[in-house]
N, C-alpha and C positions, 0 to 999 in steps of 0.2 A: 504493500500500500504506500502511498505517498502522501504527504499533508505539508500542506501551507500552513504556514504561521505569521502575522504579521510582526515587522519588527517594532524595538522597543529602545530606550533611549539608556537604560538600564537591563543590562548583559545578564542580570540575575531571572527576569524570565526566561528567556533562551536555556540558561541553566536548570532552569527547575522545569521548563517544559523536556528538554531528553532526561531527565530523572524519571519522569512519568513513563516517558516511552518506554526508557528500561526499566520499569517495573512490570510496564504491563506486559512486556514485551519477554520480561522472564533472563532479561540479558541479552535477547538476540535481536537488538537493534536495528542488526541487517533488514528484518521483515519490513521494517517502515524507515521512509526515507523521509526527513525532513528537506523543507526549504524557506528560507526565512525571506517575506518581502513588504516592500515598505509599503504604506495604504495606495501611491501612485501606479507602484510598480506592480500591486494587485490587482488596481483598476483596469490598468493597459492588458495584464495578462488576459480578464477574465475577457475584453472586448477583441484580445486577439487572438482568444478560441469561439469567437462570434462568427470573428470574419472567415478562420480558416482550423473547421476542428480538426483537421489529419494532420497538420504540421504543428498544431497548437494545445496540447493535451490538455485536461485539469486535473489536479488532484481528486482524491479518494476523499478528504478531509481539508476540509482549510474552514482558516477565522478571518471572520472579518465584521467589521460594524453592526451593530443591532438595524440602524437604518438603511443599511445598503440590502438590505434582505428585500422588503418588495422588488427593488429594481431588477434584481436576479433574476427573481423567483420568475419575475413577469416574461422575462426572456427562455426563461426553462433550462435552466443551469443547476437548479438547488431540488433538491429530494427534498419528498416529504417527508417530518420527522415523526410526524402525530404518529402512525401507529408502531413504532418503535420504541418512542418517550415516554413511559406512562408519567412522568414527570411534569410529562406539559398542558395534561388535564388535569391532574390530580388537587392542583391550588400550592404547590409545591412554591412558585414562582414569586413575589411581590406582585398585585394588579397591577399598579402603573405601568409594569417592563410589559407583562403581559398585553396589556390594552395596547400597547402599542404596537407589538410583536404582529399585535392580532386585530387592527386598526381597519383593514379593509371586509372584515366580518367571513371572512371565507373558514372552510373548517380545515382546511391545512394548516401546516407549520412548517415552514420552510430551514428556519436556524432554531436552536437552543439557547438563552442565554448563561454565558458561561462567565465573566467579571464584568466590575464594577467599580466609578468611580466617581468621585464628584469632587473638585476643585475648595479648597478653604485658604485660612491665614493664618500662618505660623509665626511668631514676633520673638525675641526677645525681651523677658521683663524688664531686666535691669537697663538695656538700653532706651528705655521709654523714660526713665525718670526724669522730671524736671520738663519734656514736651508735650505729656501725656496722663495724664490723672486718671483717667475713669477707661482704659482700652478695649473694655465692653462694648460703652456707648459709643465712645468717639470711631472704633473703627469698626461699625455696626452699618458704615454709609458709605460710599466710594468718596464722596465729598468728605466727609472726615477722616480716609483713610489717605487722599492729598492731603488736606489739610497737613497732616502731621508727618507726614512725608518734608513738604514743604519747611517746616520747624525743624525737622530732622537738619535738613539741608543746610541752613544756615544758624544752626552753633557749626563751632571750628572743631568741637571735640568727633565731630564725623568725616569734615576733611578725606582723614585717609582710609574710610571705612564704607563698604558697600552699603546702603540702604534696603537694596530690593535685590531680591533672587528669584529667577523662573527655570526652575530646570528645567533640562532638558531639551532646552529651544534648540529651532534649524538653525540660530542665529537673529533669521529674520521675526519681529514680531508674526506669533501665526495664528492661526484659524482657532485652536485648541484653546490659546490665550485671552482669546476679543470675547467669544462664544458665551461663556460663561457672564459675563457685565452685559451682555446685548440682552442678555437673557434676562439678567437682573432691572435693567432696564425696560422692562414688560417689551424689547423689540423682536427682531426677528430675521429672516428673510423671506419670507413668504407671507400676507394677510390672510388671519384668522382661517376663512373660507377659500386657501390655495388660488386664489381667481387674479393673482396679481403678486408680481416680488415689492418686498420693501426694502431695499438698499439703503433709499434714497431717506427713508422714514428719519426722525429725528431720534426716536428711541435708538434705532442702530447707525446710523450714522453716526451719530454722537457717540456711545462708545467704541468704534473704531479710533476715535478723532481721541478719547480717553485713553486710551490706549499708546497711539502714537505720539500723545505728549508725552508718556514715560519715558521714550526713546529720545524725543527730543530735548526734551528738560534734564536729560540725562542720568535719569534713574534706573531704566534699566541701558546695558551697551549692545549697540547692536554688532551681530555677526566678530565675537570675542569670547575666548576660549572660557570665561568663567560662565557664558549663556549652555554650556554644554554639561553641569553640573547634573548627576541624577536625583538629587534632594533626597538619597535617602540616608544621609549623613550629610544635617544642616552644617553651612560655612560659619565657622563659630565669628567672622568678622560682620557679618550682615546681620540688620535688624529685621529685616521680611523678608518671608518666602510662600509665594503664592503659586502652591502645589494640590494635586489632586492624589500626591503618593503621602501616604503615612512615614514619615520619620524612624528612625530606626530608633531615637531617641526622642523619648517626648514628654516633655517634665523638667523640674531642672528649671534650667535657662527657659526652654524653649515652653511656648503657651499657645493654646490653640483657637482658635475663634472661624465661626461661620464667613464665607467668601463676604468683603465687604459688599453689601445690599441685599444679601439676600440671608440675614440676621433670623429670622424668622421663621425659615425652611425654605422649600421651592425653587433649589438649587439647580442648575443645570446637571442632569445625571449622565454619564457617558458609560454607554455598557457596549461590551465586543461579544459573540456569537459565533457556538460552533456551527456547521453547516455541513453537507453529504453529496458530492455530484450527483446528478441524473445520471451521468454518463459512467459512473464507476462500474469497474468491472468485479469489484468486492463489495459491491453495497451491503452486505449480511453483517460481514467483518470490518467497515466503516462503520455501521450504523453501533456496533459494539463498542467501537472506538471511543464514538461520541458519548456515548452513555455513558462509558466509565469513567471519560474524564471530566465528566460534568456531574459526577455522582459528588455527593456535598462534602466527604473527607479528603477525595481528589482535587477537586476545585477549591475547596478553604487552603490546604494546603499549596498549592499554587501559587494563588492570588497574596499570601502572606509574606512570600519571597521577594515579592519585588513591589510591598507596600498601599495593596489594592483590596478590595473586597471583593468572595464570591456572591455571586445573582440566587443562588440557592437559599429561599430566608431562612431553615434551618440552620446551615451554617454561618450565614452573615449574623444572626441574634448569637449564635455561638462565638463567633471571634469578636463581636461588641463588647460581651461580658469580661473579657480581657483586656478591652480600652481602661486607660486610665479616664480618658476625657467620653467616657460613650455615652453622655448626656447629648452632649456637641455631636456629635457621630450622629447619633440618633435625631437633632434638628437638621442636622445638614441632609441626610436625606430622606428627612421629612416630605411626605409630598415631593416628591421630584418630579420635574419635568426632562422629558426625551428629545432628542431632534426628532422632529418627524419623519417614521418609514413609510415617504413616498417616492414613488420609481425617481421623478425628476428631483428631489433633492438632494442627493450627495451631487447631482453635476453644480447644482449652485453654490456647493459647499467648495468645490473646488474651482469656480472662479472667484469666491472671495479669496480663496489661499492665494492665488496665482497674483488679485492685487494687492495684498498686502504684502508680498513679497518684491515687486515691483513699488511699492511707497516704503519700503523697508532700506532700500538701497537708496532710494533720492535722501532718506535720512543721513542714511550713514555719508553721505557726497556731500551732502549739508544743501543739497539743490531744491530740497521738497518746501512746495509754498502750498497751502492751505485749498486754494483751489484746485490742487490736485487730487484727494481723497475724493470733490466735490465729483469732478470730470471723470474719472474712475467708477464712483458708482452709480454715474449715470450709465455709462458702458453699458457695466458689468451688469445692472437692474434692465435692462434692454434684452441682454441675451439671457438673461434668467426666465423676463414674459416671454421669450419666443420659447423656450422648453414647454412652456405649459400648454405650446398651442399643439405641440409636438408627442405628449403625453395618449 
């Protein structure tokens, strides 16, 4: 058998995914081949066993996005799991993931969900004193978590000290990064009833533009080797880290608090999914694949290595009760909300990437003026309505 895996920015999933293979595998690795590829580099594969399935195989097993799953399915790529999963009727799941999973009312199930994640604020107490009194309230808002950023900035005792950490970046501010505050910002990329993108909207416009002052105000660096950190051993010189991986250390120094704005619950939730070709020539022994490693001791362990949570609520209420902070845990993914799994939205999810990575370099040139975000996503909101007409 063969399986895709997507890559990760922290080498510790990769590691504990062939841990799993060789267990289940009994040692004989040989039987399943891995191959790891980045979410682009999955996209392109999957479109270039569209265009040409004899030169372009698919694996037996691959992961990929909770929302890339209708676009698949619709093309006829993805196996059904339902009568294989008794997992996926049974209420095993959280609703939210489910509803979503299962958003177009059909009684298939194309993927399983298998981890989970949702983006918070990691701070330093002791670095707060004297800017910051109350870091509940004040960084309970994006506007007060500038604020104090801003404070930060100008005593001299920070000078030569980083502010802000996002692990894990390409460099360039990304998609991963903005998504989360667009969100918290009631915006979007699409209106309510799919009938139109919002780029251009002020809720998400605006936190794109929130975002890009970090880079610019020079809070976070763009495209510099400390944007490549995996946060799961916080930089003890930085006072923030706005990560969606659990800390290997947390306590202490380090303090935890809900994604600024969204204090309250109704975080952006980011979940990945296993999935089964149509085309496999092992479907019996895939579909076994999936199931075991989505069974809730496989999957808790897993997701524990490289600082994420499994989808399984069994095991997610089981590794909470181990949080130091699983108050916080348990608001942040309160009520979450999903990207929407519909066929046309990962393609708009990757022309936002495509221009934030193009406004990422006019930063770093120092050439980027203000009407370019503006000009950008008008584009970019232009080819997103013609997808829909295309849908």
């Amino acid at each position: 058998m063969k399986v895709w895996i997507l890559s990760d920015y922290d080498n510790r999933k990769h590691q504990a995914f062939r841990g799993l293979i060789y267990r289940y595998t009994s040692g004989a690795t040989k039987d399943i081949s891995i191959e790891v590829k980045s979410r682009s580099n999955l996209w392109r594969s999957l479109f270039a066993h569209l265009r040409d399935s004899k030169h372009n195989h698919l694996p037996d097993v691959l992961e990929l996005p909770l929302n890339w799953t209708r676009r698949f399915a619709s093309l006829g790529i993805l196996a059904d799991l339902k009568p294989y999963m008794k997992s996926l009727s049974d209420g095993s799941y959280p609703p939210e993931i489910m509803a979503e999973l299962c958003r177009h009312g059909s009684s298939e199930i194309f993927s399983i969900p298998w981890w989970q994640k949702s983006p918070a604020l990691y701070y330093r107490r002791s670095a707060l004193e004297g800017c910051c009194r109350n870091p509940k309230e004040e960084l309970s808002t994006w506007k007060g978590f500038r604020n104090v950023l801003d404070r930060l900035a100008e005593s001299s005792h920070f000078h030569n000290h980083r502010l802000l950490s996002i692990p894990g970046s390409s460099g360039a501010v990304s998609l991963g990064e903005v998504l989360p505050h667009i969100w918290g910002r009631r915006g979007g990329l699409y209106s309510d009833d799919f009938t139109r993108a919002t780029f251009t909207r002020d809720e998400t416009s605006g936190g794109i533009q929130d975002w890009l002052d970090l880079a610019i105000d020079g809070y976070i660096r763009l495209f510099s080797q400390d944007r490549f950190e995996n946060g799961y051993m916080p930089n003890k010189d930085c006072v923030f880290m706005l990560s969606s991986r659990r800390p290997m250390y947390i306590g202490g120094e380090m303090e935890l608090l809900p994604y600024p704005g969204c204090a309250k619950g109704g975080g952006l939730l980011l979940v990945n999914n296993l999935a089964v070709s149509s085309s496999s020539l092992f479907m019996k022994d895939a579909m076994s694949l999936v199931s075991w490693l989505s069974d809730g001791m496989n999957s808790g362990t897993f997701a524990d290595y490289f600082g994420v949570f499994p989808c399984l609520a069994s095991a997610f209420s089981s590794r909470l009760e181990k949080e130091k902070y699983s108050d916080i845990f348990r608001r942040i993914y309160l009520s979450p909300e999903l990207l929407p799994n519909f066929s046309f939205y990962p393609s708009a999810e990757l022309l936002l990437q495509r221009l934030l990575w193009r406004l990422s370099l006019k930063i770093a040139e120092g050439s980027f003026r203000q009407e370019d975000l503006r000009m950008e996503l008008i584009k970019a909101q232009g080819e997103a309505d013609y997808l829909l007409t295309m849908d």
